[in-house]
N, C-alpha and C positions, 0 to 999 in steps of 0.2 A: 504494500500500500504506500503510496507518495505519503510521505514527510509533511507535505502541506496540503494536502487533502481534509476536508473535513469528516471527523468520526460521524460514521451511521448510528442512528439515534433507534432504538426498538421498541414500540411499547403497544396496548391493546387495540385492535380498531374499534373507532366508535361510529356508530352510523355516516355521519358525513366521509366514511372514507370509500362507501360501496360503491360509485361512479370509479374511482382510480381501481379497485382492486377488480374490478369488472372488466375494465381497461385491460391491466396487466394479466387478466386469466383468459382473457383472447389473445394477446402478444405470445404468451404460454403454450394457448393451443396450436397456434399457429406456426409457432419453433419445434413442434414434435410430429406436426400434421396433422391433428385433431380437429375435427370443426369446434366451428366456435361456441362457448358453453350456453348451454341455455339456461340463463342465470341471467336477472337484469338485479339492480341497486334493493328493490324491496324485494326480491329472496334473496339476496346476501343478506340484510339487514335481518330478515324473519330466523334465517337459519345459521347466524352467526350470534346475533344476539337475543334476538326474542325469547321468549318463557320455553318454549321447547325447542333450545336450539340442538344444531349437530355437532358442530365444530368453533374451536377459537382461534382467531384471526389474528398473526402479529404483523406489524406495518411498518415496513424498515423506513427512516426518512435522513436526508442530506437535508440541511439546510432548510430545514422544514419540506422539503417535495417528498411525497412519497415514492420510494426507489426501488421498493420488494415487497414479498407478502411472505408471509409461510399460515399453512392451515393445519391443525392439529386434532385429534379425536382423543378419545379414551378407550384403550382395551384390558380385558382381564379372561385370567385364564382361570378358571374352578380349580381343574385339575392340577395347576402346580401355584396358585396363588398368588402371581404375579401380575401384576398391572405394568402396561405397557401404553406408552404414546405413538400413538401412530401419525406419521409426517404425510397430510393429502398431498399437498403442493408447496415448493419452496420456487418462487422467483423473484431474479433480481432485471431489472431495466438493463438492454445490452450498454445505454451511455453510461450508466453505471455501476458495472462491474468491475472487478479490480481495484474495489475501493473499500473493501473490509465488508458491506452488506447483509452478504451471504453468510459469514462468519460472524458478524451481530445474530441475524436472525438465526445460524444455528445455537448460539449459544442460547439464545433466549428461549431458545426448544428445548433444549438442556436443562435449562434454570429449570424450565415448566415441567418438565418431566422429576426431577428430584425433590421438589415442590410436591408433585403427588405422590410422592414415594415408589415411581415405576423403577424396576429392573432394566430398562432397553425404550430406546427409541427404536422404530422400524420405519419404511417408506419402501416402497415403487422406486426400480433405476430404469427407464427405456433404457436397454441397452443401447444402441447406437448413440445414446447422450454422453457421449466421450469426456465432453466440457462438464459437466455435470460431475461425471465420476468424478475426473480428477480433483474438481473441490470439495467433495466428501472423503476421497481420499488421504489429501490433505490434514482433514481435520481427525483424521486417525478411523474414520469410517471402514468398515471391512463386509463383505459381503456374506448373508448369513446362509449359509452351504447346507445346511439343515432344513434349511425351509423353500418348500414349494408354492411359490401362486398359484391359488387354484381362483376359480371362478365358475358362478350359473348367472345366464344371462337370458334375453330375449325368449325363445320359445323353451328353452331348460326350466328357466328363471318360471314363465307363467304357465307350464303345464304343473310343475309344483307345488306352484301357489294354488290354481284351480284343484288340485289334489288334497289342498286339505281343508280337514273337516272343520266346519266353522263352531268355533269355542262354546262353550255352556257357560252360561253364569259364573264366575269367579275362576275360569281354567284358561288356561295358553292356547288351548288348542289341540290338536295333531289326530293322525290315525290311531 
């Protein structure tokens, strides 16, 4: 990072940030080939901060502009009792990268993670995102060799859902 560069600033998004970070999550799609999200300013705001939201938003800013985002969940596993952070999307603006960012908003995923007591941060690599690696790389990141993405989607996803049986008074559900 330049010497006289100014440090990236990390902290919660609050609603006025869902235009920029809306911005930067089609800049995102559009660096990996994704269409672009179907997500405007009031779902970001519903499901980043509303009463039931999904996910928390951190907002990297230079100089006050906003420069990056990263989006975070919560997971846990019954079976061994670990709670874990999972990273949706970390981006930083291409004018400004190489300017600590990235490494602001990971550490601020870090903080948030020890914060809840999780074992592990986890996240999605597109493999062809070369540039991506190598800054998680970097930051001591390693790739976890034990774990498979798996996925149900589209007709997987709704012949399953169609398949199960709808809940009785006070139950989850299932067959």
């Amino acid at each position: 990072m330049n010497e006289s560069s100014p440090t990236p600033y990390v902290r919660t998004a609050t609603p006025s940030d869902g235009e920029a970070v809306i911005k930067m999550a089609e800049e995102l799609a559009a660096a990996v080939g994704d269409p672009a999200p179907a997500l405007d300013a009031q779902g970001f705001i519903r499901d980043a901060l509303g009463p039931d939201r999904w996910f928390e938003c951190l907002i990297a800013e230079i100089e006050g502009q906003p420069v990056g985002f990263a989006t975070v969940c919560r997971g846990f596993e019954a079976h061994t009792g670990k709670r874990r952070l999972w990273l949706g999307d970390l981006y930083v603006r291409a004018d400004a990268r190489r300017r600590g960012a990235a490494r602001a908003l990971m550490g601020a995923v870090a903080s948030r993670a020890r914060d809840l007591d999780c074992e592990a941060v986890y996240w999605e690599l597109w493999r062809p995102n070369t540039l991506a690696r190598t800054v998680y790389e970097r930051l001591g990141a390693e790739e976890a060799d034990e774990l498979q993405m798996m996925r149900l989607r589209g007709p997987g996803l709704s012949m399953i859902a169609e398949g199960w049986r709808a809940p009785r008074a006070g139950s989850v559900g299932g067959s």
